[in-house]
Structures are given as structure tokens and as C-alpha cells.
KOLSEVEX-726971 format. One record per residue (C-alpha): residue number from 1; residue in three letters; x, z, y. Coordinates in steps of 0.02 Angstrom, whole numbers. Layout:
BEGIN
k NUM	r ALA	c1 X	c3 Z	c2 Y
...
//
This chain:
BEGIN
k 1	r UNK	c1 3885	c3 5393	c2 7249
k 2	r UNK	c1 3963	c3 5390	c2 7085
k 3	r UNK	c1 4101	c3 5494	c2 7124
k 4	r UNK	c1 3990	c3 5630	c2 7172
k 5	r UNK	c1 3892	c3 5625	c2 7036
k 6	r UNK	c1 4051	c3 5648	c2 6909
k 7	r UNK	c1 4079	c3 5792	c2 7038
k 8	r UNK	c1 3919	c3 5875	c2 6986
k 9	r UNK	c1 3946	c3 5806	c2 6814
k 10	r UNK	c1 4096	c3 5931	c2 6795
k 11	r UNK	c1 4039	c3 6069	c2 6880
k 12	r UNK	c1 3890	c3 6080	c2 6792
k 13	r UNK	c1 3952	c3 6066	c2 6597
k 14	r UNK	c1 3918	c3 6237	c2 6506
k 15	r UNK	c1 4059	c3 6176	c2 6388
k 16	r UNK	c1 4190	c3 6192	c2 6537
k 17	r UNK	c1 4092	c3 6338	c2 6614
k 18	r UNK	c1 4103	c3 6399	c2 6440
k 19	r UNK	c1 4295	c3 6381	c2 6439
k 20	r UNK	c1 4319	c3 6464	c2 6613
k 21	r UNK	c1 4225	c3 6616	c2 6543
k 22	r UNK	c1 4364	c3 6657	c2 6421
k 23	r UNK	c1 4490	c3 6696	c2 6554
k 24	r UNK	c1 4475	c3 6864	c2 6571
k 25	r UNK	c1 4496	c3 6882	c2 6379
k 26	r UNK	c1 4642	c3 6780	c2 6388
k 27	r UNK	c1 4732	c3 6908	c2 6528
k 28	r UNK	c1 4685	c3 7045	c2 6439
k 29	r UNK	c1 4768	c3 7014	c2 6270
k 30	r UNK	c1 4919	c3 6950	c2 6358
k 31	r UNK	c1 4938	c3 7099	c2 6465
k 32	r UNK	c1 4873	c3 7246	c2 6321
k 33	r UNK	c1 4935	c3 7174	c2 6145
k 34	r UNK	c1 5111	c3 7184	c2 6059
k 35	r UNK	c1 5256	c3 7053	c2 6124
k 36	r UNK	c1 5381	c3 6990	c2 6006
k 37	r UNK	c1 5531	c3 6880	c2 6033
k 38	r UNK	c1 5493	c3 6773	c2 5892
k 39	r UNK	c1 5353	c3 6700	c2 5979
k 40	r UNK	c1 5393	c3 6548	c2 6062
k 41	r UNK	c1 5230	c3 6496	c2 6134
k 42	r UNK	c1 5050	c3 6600	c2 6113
k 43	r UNK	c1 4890	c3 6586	c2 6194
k 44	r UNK	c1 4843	c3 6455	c2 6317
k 45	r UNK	c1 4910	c3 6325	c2 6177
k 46	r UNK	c1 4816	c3 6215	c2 6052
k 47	r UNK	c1 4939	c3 6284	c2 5919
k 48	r UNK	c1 5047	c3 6435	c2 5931
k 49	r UNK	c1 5223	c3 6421	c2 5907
k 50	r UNK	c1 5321	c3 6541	c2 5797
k 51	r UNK	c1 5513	c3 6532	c2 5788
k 52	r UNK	c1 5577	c3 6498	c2 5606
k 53	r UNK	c1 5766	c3 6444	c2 5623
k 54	r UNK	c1 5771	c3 6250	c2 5696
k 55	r UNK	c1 5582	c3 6234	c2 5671
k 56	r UNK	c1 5416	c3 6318	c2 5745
k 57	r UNK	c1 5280	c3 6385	c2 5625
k 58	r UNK	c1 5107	c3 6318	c2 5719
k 59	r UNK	c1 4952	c3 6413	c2 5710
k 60	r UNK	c1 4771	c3 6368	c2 5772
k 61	r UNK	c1 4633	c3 6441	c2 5738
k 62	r UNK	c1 4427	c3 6379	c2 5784
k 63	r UNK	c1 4236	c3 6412	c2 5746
k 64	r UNK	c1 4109	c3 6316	c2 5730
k 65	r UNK	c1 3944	c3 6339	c2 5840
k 66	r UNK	c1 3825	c3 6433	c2 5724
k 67	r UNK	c1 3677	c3 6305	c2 5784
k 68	r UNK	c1 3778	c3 6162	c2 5711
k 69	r UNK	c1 3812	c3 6231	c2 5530
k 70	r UNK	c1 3627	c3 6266	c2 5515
k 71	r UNK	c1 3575	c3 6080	c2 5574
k 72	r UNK	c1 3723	c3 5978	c2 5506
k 73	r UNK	c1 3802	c3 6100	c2 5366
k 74	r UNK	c1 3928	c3 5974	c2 5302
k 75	r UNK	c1 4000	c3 5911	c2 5472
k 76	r UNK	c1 4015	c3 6076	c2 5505
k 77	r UNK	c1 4126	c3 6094	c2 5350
k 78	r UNK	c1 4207	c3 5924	c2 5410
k 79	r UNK	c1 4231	c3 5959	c2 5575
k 80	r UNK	c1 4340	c3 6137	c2 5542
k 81	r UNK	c1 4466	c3 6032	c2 5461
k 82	r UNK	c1 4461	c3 5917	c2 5605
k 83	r UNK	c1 4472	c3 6029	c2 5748
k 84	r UNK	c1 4632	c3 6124	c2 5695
k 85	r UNK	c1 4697	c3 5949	c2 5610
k 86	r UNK	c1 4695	c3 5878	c2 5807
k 87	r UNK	c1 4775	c3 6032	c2 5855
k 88	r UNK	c1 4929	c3 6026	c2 5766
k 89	r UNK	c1 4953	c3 5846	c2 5816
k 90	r UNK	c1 4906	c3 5879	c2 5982
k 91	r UNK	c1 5091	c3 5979	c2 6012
k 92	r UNK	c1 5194	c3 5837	c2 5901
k 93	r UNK	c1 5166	c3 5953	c2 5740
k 94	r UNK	c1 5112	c3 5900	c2 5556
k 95	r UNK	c1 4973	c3 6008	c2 5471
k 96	r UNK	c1 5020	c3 6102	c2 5320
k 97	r UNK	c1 4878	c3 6214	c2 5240
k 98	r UNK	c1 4714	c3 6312	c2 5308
k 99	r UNK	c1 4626	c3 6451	c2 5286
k 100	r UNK	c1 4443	c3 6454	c2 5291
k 101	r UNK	c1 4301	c3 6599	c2 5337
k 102	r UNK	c1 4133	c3 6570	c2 5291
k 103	r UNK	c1 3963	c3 6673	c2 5311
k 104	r UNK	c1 3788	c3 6583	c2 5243
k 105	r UNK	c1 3625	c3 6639	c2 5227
k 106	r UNK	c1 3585	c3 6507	c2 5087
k 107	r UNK	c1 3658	c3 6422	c2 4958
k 108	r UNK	c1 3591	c3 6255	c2 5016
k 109	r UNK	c1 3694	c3 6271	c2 5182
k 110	r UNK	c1 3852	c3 6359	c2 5091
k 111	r UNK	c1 3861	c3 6196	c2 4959
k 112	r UNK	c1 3847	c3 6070	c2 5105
k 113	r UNK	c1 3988	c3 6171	c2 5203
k 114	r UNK	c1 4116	c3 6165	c2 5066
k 115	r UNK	c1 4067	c3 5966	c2 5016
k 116	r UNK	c1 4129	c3 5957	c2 5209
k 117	r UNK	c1 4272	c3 6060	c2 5212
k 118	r UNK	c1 4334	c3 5964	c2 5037
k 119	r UNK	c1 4305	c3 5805	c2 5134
k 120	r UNK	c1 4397	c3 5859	c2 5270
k 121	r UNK	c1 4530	c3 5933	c2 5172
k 122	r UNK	c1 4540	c3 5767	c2 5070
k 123	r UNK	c1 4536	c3 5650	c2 5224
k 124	r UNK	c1 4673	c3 5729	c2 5314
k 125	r UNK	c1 4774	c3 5790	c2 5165
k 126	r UNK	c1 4761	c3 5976	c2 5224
k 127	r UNK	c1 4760	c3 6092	c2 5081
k 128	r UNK	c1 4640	c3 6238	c2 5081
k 129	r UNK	c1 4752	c3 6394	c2 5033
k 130	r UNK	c1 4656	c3 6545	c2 5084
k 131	r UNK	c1 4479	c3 6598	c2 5151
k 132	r UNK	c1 4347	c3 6735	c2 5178
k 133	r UNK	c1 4181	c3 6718	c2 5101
k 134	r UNK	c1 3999	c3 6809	c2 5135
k 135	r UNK	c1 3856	c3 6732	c2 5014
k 136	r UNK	c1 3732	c3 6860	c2 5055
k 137	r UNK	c1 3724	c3 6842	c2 5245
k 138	r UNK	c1 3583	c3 6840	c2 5381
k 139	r UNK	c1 3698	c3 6721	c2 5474
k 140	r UNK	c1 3821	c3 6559	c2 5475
k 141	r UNK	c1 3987	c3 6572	c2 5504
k 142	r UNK	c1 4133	c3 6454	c2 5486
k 143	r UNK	c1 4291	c3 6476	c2 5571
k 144	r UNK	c1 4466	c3 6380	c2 5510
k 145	r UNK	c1 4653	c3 6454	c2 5541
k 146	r UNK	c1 4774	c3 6328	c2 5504
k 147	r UNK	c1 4977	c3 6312	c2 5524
k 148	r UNK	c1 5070	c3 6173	c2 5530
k 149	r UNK	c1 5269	c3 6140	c2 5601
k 150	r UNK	c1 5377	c3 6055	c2 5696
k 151	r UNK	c1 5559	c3 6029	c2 5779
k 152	r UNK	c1 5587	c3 6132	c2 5892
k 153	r UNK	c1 5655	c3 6023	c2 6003
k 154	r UNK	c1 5512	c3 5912	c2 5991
k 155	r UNK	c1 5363	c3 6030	c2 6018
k 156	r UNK	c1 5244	c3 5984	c2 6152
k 157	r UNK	c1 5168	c3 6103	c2 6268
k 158	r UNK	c1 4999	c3 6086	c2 6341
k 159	r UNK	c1 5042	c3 6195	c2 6458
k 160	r UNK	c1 5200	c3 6098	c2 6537
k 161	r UNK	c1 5129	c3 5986	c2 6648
k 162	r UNK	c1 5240	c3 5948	c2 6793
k 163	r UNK	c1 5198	c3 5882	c2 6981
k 164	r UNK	c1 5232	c3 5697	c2 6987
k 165	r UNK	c1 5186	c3 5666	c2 6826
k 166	r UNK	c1 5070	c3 5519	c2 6756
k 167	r UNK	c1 4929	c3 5577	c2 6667
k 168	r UNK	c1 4879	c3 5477	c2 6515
k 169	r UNK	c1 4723	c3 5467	c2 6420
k 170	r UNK	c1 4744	c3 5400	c2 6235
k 171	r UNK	c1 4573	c3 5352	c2 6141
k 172	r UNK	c1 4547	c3 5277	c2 5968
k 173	r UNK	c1 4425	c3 5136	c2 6031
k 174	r UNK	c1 4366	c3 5115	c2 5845
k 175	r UNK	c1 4234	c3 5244	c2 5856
k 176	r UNK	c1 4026	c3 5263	c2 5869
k 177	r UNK	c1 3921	c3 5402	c2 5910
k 178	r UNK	c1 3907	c3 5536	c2 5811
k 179	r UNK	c1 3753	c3 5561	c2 5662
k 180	r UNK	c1 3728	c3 5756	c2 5726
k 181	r UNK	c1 3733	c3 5716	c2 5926
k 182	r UNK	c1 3774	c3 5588	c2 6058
k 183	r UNK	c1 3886	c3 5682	c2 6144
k 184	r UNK	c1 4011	c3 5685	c2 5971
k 185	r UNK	c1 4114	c3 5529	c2 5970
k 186	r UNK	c1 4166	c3 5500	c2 5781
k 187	r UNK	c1 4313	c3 5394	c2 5739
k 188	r UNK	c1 4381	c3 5493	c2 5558
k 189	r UNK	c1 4218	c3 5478	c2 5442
k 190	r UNK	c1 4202	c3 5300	c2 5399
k 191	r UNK	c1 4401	c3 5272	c2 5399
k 192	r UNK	c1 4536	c3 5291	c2 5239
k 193	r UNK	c1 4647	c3 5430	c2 5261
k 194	r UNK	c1 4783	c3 5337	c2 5280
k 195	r UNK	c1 4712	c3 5278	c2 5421
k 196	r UNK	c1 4653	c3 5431	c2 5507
k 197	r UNK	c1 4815	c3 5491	c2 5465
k 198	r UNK	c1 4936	c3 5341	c2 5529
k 199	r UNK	c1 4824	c3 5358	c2 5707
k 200	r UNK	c1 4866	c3 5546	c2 5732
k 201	r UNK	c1 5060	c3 5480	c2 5680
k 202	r UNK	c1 5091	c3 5426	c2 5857
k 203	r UNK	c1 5087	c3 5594	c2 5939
k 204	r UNK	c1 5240	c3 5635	c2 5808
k 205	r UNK	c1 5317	c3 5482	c2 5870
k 206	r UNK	c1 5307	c3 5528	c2 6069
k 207	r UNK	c1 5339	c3 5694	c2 6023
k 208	r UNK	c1 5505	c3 5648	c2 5923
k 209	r UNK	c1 5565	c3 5537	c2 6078
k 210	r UNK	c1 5528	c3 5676	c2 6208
k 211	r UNK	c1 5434	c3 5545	c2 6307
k 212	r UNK	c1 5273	c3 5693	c2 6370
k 213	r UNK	c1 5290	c3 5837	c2 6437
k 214	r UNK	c1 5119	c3 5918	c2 6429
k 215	r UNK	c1 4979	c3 5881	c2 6280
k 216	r UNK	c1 4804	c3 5909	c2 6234
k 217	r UNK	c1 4678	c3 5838	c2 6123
k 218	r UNK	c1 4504	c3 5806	c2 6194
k 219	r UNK	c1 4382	c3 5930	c2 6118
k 220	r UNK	c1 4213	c3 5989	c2 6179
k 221	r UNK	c1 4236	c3 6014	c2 6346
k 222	r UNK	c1 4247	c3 5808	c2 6376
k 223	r UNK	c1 4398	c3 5721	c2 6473
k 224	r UNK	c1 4397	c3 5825	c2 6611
k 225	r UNK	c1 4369	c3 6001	c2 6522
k 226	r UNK	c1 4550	c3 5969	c2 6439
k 227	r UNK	c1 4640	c3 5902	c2 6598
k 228	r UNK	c1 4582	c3 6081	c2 6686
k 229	r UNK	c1 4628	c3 6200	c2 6543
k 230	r UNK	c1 4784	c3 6083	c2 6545
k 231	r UNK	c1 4823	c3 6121	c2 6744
k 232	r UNK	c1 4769	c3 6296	c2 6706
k 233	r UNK	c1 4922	c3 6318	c2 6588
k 234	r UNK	c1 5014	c3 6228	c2 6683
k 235	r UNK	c1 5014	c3 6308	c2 6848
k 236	r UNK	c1 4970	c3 6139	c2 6923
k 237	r UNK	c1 4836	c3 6014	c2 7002
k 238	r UNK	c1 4766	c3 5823	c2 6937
k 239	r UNK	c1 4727	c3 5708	c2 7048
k 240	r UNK	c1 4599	c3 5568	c2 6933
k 241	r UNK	c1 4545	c3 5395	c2 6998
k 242	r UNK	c1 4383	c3 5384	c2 6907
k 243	r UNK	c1 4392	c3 5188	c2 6906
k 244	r UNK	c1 4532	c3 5183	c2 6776
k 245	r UNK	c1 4452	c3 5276	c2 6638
k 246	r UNK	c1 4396	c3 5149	c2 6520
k 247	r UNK	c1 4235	c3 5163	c2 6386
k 248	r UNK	c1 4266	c3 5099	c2 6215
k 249	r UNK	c1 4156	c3 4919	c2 6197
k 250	r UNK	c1 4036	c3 5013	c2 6076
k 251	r UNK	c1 3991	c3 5158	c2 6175
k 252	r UNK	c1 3968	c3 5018	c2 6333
k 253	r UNK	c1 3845	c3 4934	c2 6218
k 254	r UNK	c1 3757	c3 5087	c2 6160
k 255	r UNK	c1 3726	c3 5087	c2 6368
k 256	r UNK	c1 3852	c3 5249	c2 6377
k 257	r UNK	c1 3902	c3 5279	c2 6585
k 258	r UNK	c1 4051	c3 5340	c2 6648
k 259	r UNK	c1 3951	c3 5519	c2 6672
k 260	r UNK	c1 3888	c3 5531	c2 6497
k 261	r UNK	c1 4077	c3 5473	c2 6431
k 262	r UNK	c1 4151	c3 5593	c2 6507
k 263	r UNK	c1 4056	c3 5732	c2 6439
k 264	r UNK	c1 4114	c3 5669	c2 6254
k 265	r UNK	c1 4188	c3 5770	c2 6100
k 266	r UNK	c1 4320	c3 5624	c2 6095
k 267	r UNK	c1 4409	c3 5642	c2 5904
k 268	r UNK	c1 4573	c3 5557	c2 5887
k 269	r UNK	c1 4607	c3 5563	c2 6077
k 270	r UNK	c1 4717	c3 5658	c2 6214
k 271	r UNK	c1 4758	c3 5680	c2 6384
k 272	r UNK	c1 4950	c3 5672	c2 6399
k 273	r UNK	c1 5075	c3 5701	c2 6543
k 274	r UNK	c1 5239	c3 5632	c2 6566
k 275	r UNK	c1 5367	c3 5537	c2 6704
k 276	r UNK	c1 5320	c3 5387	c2 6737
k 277	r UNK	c1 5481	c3 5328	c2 6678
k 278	r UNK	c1 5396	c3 5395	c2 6499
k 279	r UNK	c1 5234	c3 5312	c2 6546
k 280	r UNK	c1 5259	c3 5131	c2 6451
k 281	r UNK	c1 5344	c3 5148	c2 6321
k 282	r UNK	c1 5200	c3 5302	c2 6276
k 283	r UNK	c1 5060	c3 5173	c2 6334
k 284	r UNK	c1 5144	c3 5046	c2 6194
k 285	r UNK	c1 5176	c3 5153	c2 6069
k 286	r UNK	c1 5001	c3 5207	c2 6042
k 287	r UNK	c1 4962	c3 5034	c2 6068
k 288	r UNK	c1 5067	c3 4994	c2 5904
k 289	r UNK	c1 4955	c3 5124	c2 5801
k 290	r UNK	c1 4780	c3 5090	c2 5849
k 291	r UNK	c1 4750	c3 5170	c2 5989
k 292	r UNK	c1 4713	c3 5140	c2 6182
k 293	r UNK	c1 4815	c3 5209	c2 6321
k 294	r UNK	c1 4841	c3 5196	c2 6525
k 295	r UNK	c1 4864	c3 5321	c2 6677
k 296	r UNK	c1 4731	c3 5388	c2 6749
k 297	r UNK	c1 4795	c3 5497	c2 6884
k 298	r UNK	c1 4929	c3 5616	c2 6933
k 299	r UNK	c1 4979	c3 5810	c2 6919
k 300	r UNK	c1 4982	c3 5879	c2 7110
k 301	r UNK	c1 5046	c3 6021	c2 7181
k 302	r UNK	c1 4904	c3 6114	c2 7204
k 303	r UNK	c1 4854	c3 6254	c2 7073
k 304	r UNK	c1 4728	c3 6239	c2 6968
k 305	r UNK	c1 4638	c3 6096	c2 7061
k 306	r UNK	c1 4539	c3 5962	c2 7008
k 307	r UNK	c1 4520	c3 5830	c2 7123
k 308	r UNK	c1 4439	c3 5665	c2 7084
k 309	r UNK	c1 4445	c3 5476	c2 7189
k 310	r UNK	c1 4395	c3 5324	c2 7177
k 311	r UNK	c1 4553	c3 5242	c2 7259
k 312	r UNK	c1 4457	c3 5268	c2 7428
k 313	r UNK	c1 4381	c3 5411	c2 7420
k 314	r UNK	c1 4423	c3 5600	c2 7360
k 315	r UNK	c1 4320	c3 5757	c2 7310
k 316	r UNK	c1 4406	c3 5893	c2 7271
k 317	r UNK	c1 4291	c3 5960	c2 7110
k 318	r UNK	c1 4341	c3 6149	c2 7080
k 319	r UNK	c1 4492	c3 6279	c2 7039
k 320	r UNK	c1 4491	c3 6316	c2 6861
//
């Protein structure tokens, strides 16, 4: 019964449905705008990769829901830094600066905005270089562009997922629900920087050994909204035995279920693929900075499909 009710689960969550909506957008920059050769990797990535000698320039850019400035003005500040921050870490990279666009229709919300953003920028040492501002607005806006680099060697794809491999889910267990909603899982606000900082140090680590092959951090689309943007990229299928996804103690005591986990913003977390040869020493080195890790399933040979089990059972969810 369970299984089919993560089936629904999944097929039901406007932030996935949401995600599959941008498709055609997607194909129709890629097939109308300007190509260059400098461009290493583009859209369909958590952060861009532009050629610069041994190293890639990485660029991401997000917005913020307009509903959640207006309620919660200063995570919304806090959680621009955050978004890109995760990212930039999310391919092996190291955040350098951002830029910052901002629209407000009060100066109540704009000063609770930038007390977020200067947390954020603080927190994750990020420096705020550039921006766009609009003080006489009839709406919120807040979008963040930021760049970071890396190797180029060392750069992780999310959309390099190859059949065989182990998928892994990595989650900071040191979290608690979030103030502004349920379904946010905070793990940054109440921790140093250093912290924060020595947590998100791990994917440089794997990244540096070459140990995944495909990587994505977990945003609003939940667990299983990354994994099918990830096999989207990717050209590929997961296969995820439900039964091996573990809920941190907290959210188990807080009477969280499987089906409401799954449908988590998870911060300091990401689904990871790699050979299995890969798969321990990954599994121990986030171990060694704070945070959990185990396989959960399996990239398939079958495009674009989700399929769930429950090590007896299969459903085969949806194409993405």
C-alpha cells in the first residue's frame, strides 16, 4: 500500500509538475539561441560551466516565489544565497560572488530582504558584488545569479548519470523543520559558518577524487523531483527501493512519514551517482564531515523512467 501511495505522492507534486512544465522552454533556447565553444556545459545543469584555461567559470542563477518574500521577507533574502550556494557545490565547485535583483513594494519587506541576503552572504562567505534594485514597485521580486569555479577535471555533471550506477542520497541529519513551512527542512540557520561551510566541503572532496559521476542538490521538488530532472539530463532511468531511504531522528519524532519526507526542500543534501566501486569510500567520506549517506537504488536503462520497489514489488511511476 505504501508503495502506491509514494506513487501518487510523485505524480501528484505541483513542484515536479512544475519542473516538467519548463521543458519546452528548455528545447527552445537550446535549439533558437547563440552556441559558443567556450561553453562547456549550459542548461539542464545546477551551474553552468564556462571554459577559462584549466578551470570552469560556474554560473547559477534562481528566484524566489513571490508568496514567500511577502510572508517570510528575510528567509527569502536567506534563502537566495542558499539556493545558488548549494548549486555551486552541487557540481564540486566553490562559490565566489553574487549578484542580486530585487523589486519591493515596501520598505518593511525590502529591509527584511537585505538583513537576509547579508545573513546569507555572511554565513556562507559569498560576497554580494552586483544587483538590480526597484523601491517603488507593486510587486516582490528577488532573484540571485551567482558564479563560482572549479577544475576542470573535477566538475560534476548532473546530467552524467550512467546505467549501473548506485544512486546515493546524502542528508545532513542535523536539521528541523523549517519556521516559514513544514515542507522546508533547515539545517544552515542555527549553525556557525564554519560549519555550514565544512558540510558542503565534502562534495569538493568527491568531486576532487572523481568518485560520482552525476550530482544534484535536493531543492523543491523533494528526493524524487531531483532524481527525475537528474535521469532527464541524463538520458537514463532510476530504479528506488523505497525501504532504504532513511528520515533524520527529528523529523521521525516530529511524526514526519516516508510520503511527507519525500516531498522536502532538503538543504545541505544530494542525490549522487557513481560505480559502485565509488559507492564506499563516497558513503564514508560524507560520513567524516557530518553528513549521512547510503544507496538507494540504481540508474536503468530505460529513459527517463522512474520506477519505484519495495524489494518485492515495482511500480513504474512516470517518464519525465
Amino acid at each position: 500500500m505504501i508503495l502506491e501511495k509514494i506513487a501518487k505522492s510523485i505524480n501528484t507534486n505541483k513542484h515536479i509538475l512544475e519542473k516538467k512544465e519548463i521543458s519546452p522552454i528548455v528545447q527552445y533556447i537550446e535549439k533558437n539561441t547563440y552556441k559558443s565553444p567556450q561553453i562547456f556545459s549550459d542548461i539542464g545543469e545546477d551551474s553552468a560551466a564556462v571554459k577559462n584555461n584549466d578551470k570552469y567559470i560556474l554560473i547559477t542563477t534562481d528566484r524566489i516565489k513571490t508568496e514567500f518574500i511577502e510572508n517570510f521577507p528575510f528567509g527569502a533574502g536567506f534563502s537566495s544565497i542558499l539556493v545558488s550556494v548549494d548549486d555551486i557545490y552541487a557540481c564540486g565547485g566553490t562559490p565566489l560572488a553574487a549578484s542580486i535583483i530585487i523589486s519591493v513594494k515596501n520598505s518593511t519587506i525590502g529591509e527584511a530582504i537585505l538583513e537576509g541576503i547579508s545573513e546569507g552572504s555572511r554565513k556562507f562567505k559569498v560576497p554580494i558584488v552586483r544587483g538590480h534594485t526597484n523601491l517603488q514597485s507593486n510587486f516582490c521580486e528577488l532573484s540571485s545569479t551567482m558564479i563560482g569555479e572549479i577544475k576542470s577535471e573535477d566538475y560534476i555533471s548532473a546530467g552524467n548519470a550512467q546505467v549501473g550506477d548506485d544512486i546515493i542520497l546524502a542528508v545532513d541529519f542535523d536539521g528541523k523543520p523549517g519556521k516559514a513551512s513544514k515542507f522546508y527542512y533547515d539545517t544552515t540557520t542555527f549553525k556557525s559558518s564554519e560549519e555550514v561551510l565544512r558540510k558542503r566541503s565534502s562534495l569538493n572532496i568527491i568531486a576532487k577524487k572523481h568518485l560520482a559521476n552525476a550530482s544534484k542538490d535536493i531543492s523543491n521538488g523533494g528526493i524524487f523531483g531531483t532524481l527525475l530532472q537528474m535521469i532527464k539530463y541524463s538520458d537514463v532511468g532510476a530504479d528506488v527501493n523505497i525501504n532504504t531511504i532513511k528520515i533524520p531522528p527529528l523529523l521521525l519524532e516530529k511524526d514526519y512519514t516516508l510520503e511527507s519526507y519525500i516531498e522536502l526542500y532538503l538543504t545541505t543534501s544530494f542525490l549522487l551517482t557513481c560505480k559502485n566501486k565509488n559507492s564506499e569510500e563516497m558513503i564514508d567520506t560524507f560520513k567524516k564531515y557530518g553528513i549521512f549517506a547510503n544507496v538507494i537504488g540504481k540508474i536503468i536503462n530505460d529513459p527517463c523512467l522512474l520506477r519505484i520497489n519495495n524489494g518485492k514489488k515495482s511500480i513504474d511511476v512516470m517518464k519525465f
